[in-house]
C-alpha positions in Angstrom: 0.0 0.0 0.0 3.2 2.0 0.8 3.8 2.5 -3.1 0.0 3.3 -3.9 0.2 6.1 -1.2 3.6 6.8 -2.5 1.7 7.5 -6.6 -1.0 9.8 -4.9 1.8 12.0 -3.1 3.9 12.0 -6.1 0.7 12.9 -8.2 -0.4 15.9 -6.1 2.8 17.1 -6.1 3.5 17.3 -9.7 0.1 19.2 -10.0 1.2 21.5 -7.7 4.8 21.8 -9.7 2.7 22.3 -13.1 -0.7 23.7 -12.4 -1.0 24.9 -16.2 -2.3 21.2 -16.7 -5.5 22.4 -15.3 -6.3 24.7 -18.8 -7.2 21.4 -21.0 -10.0 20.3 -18.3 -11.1 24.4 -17.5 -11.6 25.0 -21.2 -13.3 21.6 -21.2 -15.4 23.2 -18.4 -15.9 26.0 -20.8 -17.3 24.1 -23.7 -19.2 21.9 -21.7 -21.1 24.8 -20.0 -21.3 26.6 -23.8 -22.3 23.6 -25.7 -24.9 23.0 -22.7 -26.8 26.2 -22.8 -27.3 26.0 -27.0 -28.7 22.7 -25.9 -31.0 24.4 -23.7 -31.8 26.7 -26.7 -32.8 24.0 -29.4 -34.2 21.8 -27.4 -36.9 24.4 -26.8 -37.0 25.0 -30.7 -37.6 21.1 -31.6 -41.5 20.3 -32.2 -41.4 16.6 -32.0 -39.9 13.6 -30.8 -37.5 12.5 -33.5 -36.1 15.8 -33.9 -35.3 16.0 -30.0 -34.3 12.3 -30.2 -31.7 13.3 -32.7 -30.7 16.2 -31.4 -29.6 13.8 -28.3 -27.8 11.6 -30.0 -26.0 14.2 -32.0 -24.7 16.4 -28.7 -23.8 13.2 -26.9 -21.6 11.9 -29.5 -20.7 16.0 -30.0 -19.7 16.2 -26.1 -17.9 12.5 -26.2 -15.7 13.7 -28.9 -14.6 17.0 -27.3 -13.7 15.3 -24.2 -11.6 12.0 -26.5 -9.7 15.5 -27.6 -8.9 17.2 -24.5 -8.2 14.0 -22.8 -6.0 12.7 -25.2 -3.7 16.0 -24.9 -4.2 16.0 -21.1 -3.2 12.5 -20.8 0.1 13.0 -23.4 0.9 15.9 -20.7 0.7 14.2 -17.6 3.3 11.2 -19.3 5.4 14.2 -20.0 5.2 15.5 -16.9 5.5 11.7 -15.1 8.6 11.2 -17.0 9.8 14.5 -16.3 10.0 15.4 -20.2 10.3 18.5 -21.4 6.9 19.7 -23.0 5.3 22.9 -24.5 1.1 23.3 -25.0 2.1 22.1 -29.1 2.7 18.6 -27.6 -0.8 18.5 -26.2 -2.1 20.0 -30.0 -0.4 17.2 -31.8 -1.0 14.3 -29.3 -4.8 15.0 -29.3 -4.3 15.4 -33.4 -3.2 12.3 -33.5 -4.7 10.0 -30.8 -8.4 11.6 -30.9 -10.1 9.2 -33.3 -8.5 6.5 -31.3 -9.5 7.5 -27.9 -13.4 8.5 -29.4 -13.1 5.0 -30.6 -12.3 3.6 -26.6 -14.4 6.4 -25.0 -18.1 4.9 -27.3 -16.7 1.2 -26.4 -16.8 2.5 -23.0 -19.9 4.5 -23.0 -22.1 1.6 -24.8 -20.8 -0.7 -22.0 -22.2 1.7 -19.6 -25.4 2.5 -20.7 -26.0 -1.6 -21.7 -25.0 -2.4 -18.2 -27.2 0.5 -16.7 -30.5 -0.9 -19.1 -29.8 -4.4 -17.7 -30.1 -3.4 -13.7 -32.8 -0.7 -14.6 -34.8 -4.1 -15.8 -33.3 -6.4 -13.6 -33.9 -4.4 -10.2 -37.4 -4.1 -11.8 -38.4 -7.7 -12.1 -36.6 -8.5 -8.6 -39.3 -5.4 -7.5 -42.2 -7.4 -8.9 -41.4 -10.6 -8.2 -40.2 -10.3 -4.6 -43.2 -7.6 -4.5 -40.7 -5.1 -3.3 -41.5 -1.7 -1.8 -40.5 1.3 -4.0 -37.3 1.9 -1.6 -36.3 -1.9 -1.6 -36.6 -1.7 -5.1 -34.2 1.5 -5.7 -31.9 -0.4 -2.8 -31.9 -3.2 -5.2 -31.2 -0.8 -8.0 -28.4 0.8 -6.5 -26.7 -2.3 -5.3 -26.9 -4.0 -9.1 -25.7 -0.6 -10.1 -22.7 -0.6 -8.4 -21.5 -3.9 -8.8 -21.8 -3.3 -12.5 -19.3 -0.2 -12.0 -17.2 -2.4 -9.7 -17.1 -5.9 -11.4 -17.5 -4.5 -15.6 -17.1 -0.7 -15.9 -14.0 -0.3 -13.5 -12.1 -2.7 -15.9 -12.1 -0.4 -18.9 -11.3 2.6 -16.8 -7.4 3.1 -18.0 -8.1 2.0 -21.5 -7.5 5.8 -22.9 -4.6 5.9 -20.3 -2.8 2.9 -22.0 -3.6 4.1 -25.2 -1.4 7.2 -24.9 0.3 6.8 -22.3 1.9 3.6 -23.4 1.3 4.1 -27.4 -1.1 0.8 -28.0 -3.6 -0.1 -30.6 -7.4 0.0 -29.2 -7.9 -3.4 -28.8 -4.1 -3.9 -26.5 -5.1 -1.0 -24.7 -8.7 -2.4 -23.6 -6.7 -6.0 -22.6 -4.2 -3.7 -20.9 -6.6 -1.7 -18.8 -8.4 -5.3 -17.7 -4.6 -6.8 -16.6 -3.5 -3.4 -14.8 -7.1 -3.5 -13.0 -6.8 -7.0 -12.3 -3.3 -5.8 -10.5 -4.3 -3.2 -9.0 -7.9 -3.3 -8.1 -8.3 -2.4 -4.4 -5.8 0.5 -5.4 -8.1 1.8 -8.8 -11.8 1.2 -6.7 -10.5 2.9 -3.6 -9.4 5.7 -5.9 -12.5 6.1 -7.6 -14.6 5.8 -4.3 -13.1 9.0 -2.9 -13.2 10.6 -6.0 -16.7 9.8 -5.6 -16.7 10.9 -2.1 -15.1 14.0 -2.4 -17.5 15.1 -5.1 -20.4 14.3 -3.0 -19.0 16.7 -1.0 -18.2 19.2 -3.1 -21.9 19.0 -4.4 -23.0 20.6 -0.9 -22.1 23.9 -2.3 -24.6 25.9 -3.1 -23.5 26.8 -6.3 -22.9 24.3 -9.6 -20.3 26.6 -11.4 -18.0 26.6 -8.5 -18.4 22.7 -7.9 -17.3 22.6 -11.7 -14.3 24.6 -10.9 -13.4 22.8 -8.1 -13.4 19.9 -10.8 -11.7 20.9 -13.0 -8.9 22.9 -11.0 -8.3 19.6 -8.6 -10.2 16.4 -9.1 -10.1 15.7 -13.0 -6.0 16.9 -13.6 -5.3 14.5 -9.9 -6.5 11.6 -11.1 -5.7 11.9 -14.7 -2.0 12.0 -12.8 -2.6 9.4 -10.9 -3.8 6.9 -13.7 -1.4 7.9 -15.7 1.2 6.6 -13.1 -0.4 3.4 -12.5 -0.3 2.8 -15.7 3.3 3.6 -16.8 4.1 1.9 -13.2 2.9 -1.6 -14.5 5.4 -3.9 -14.9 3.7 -6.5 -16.4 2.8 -7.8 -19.9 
């Protein structure tokens, strides 16, 4: 646990020494919050169902490939910075450039995986309801519970997919059978990360005010762990 503890230190630290890796995920904020209020705006301009349908599908796959981009540059920087490279803001330009498509490519695989495993306990915590003749908070208990084992025992394995992409230079398909092997190794390490993350944003959702809890995101939480992800990955030592 000593080196786990030891990649978190060295993590916050090198934010600390390099807090310009925060603009990638602030303008991210930026275009999120942009491309969020034109939704707003056509949404109330759509008249029926497959128009608003479309729209949907069109600003999800919009907002997915803005964050393949930035991430792809913000990941390339925090290997430069891990490796204690020299770098300049072109490096993050002409990772994303090239790696974008890629990443999009990982970031769907992932997102489909999500949503497929979020239908299945939305139905499955149903029929449990109505067989077991479950009351409406024993149903969202049983909900909840399916939901999180699905993030813990499916999801959490194709969490550093992107990170071994580009961190580590590997074809989609390696990278995805990379991520599974450096979960496998490092599971306890990877969940307990990702329940503080959780924690801390619960937290952070207590203020009363959603622009500042963004912020607080995107100054501190988002660069931190894209660090720290980045570590365990170029830490793995196996195959």
């Amino acid at each position: 646990m000593a080196a786990e503890l030891k990649i978190v230190a060295f993590s916050f630290k090198d934010l600390l020494k390099h807090p310009y890796i925060v603009i990638p995920t602030l303008f991210l904020l930026f275009l999120t919050i942009a491309f969020s209020r034109l939704s707003v705006i056509v949404n109330y301009k759509l008249s029926n169902n497959l128009e608003i349908i479309s729209w949907l599908v069109f600003y999800s796959l919009a907002s997915l490939l803005v964050i393949s981009y930035i991430f792809s540059g913000l990941i390339f920087l925090c290997r430069k910075i891990i490796k204690k490279e020299k770098f300049s803001f072109r490096d993050f330009f002409s990772s994303s450039n090239k790696l974008w498509l890629k990443n999009f490519a990982i970031v769907i695989i992932t997102w489909l995986a999500y949503n497929i495993m979020r239908v299945l306990v939305h139905y499955s915590s149903f029929s449990i309801g109505r067989i077991l003749n479950l009351s409406v908070e024993q149903a969202s208990f049983v909900f909840y519970l399916l939901y999180f084992l699905g993030l813990a025992l499916i999801i959490i394995y194709l969490a550093l997919a992107s990170f071994a992409l580009i961190a580590l230079g590997l074809p989609i398909r390696e990278s995805i059978k990379k991520s599974v092997r450096i979960v496998q190794a490092n599971y306890l390490f990877i969940f307990s990360i990702f329940v503080i993350s959780f924690i801390i944003n619960k937290f952070i959702s207590y203020i009363n005010n959603s622009l500042i809890q963004e912020v607080i995101n995107s100054i501190l939480i988002v660069p931190l762990l894209a660090l720290i992800l980045t570590k365990v990955v170029l830490s793995y030592k196996g195959k």
